[in-house]
KOLDREN-569040 format. One record per residue: x, y, z of N, C-alpha, C in turn; residue in three letters. Coordinates in steps of 0.02 Angstrom, whole numbers, plus 50000, padded with zeros to 5 digits. Example, Ala and Ser with C-alpha at 12.3 -4.5 7.8 and 13.67 -1.06 7.14 Angstrom:
n_xx n_yy n_zz ca_xx ca_yy ca_zz c_xx c_yy c_zz rest
50660 49716 50390 50615 49775 50390 50660 49835 50390 Ala
50642 49888 50354 50684 49947 50357 50645 50002 50394 Ser
//
This chain:
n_xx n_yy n_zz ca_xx ca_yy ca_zz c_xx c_yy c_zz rest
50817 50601 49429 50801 50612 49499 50727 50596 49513 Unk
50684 50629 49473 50618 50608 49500 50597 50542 49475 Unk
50626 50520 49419 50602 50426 49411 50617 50398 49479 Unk
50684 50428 49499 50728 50395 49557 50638 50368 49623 Unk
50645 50442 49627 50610 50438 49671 50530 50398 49668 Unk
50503 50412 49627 50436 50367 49596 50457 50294 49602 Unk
50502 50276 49573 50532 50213 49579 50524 50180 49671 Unk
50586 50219 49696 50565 50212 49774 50504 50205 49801 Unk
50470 50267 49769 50391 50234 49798 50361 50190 49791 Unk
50357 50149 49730 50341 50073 49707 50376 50035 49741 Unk
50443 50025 49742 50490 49978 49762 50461 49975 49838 Unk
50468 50026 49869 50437 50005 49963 50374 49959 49965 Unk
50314 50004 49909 50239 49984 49917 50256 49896 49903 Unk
50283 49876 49861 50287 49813 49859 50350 49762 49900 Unk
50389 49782 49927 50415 49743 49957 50369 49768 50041 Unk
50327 49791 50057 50293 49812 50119 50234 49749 50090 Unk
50198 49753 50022 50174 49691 50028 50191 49628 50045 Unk
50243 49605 50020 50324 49541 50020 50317 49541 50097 Unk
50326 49580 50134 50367 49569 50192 50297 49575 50236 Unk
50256 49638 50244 50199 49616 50301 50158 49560 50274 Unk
50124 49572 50228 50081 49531 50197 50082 49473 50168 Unk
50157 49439 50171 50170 49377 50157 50145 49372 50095 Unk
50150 49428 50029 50154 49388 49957 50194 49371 49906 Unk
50226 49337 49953 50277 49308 49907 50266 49274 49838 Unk
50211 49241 49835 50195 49204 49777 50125 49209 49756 Unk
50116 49220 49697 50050 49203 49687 50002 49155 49712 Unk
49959 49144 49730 49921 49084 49727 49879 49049 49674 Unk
49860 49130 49625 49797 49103 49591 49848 49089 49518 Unk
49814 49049 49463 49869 49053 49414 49862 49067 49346 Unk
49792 49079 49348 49773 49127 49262 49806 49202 49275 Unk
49788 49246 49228 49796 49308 49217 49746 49353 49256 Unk
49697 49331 49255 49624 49344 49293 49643 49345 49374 Unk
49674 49280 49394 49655 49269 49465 49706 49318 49492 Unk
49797 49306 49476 49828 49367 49475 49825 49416 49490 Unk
49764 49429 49439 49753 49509 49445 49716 49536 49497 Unk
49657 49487 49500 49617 49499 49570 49659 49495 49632 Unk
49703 49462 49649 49731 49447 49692 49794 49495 49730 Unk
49817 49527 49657 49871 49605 49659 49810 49645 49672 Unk
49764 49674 49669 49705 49721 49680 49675 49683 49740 Unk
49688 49637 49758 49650 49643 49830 49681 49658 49905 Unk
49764 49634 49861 49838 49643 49909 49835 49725 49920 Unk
49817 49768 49858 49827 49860 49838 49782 49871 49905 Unk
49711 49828 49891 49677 49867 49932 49682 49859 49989 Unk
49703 49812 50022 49720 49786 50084 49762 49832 50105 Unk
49826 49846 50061 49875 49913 50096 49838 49978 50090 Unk
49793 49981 50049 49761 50063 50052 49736 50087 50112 Unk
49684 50011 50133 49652 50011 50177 49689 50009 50271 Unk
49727 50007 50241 49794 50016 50330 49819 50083 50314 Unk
49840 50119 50251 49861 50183 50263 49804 50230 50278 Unk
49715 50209 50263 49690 50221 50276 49671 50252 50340 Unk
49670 50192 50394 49673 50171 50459 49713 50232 50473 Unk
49787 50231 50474 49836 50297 50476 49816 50345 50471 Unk
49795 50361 50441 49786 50440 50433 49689 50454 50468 Unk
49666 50420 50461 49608 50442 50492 49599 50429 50594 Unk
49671 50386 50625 49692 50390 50677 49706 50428 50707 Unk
49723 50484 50655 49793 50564 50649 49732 50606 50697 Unk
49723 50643 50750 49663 50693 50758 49671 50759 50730 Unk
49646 50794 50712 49612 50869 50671 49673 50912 50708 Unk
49685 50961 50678 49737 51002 50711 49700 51044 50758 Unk
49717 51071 50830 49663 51133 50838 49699 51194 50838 Unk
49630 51230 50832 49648 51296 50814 49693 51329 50860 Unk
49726 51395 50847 49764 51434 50884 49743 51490 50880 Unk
49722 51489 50976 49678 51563 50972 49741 51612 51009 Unk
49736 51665 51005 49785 51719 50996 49781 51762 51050 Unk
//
C-alpha cells in the first residue's frame, strides 16, 4: 500500500513533466548533460509548486 502510493507520487511528478513541460526526450546526451537537464526540469516544477503555495494567503485568525 504505501510503495503503491510513493510510486503514484513519482509517476504524476513525471508524467506532469512529459505532458506540461514537453520532456519527452532528452536533449543533452552524456550522463552529465542528462543529469543537469532532469535537475533543471525538478527545479522548474519545484519552482511552480512553489508559486502555489506562496499564492495561498495566511489563514486569519478567529476572534470569539
Amino acid at each position: 500500500m504505501a510503495s503503491g502510493r510513493a510510486r503514484k507520487k513519482i509517476e504524476t511528478l513525471f508524467g506532469d513533466l512529459k505532458r506540461t513541460l514537453g520532456l519527452t526526450r532528452l536533449r543533452l546526451r552524456d550522463l552529465t548533460g542528462a543529469r543537469d537537464e532532469i535537475l533543471l526540469a525538478a527545479s522548474v516544477q519545484n519552482l511552480k509548486r512553489l508559486v502555489k503555495l506562496a499564492a495561498i494567503p495566511p489563514p486569519r485568525p478567529v476572534i470569539a
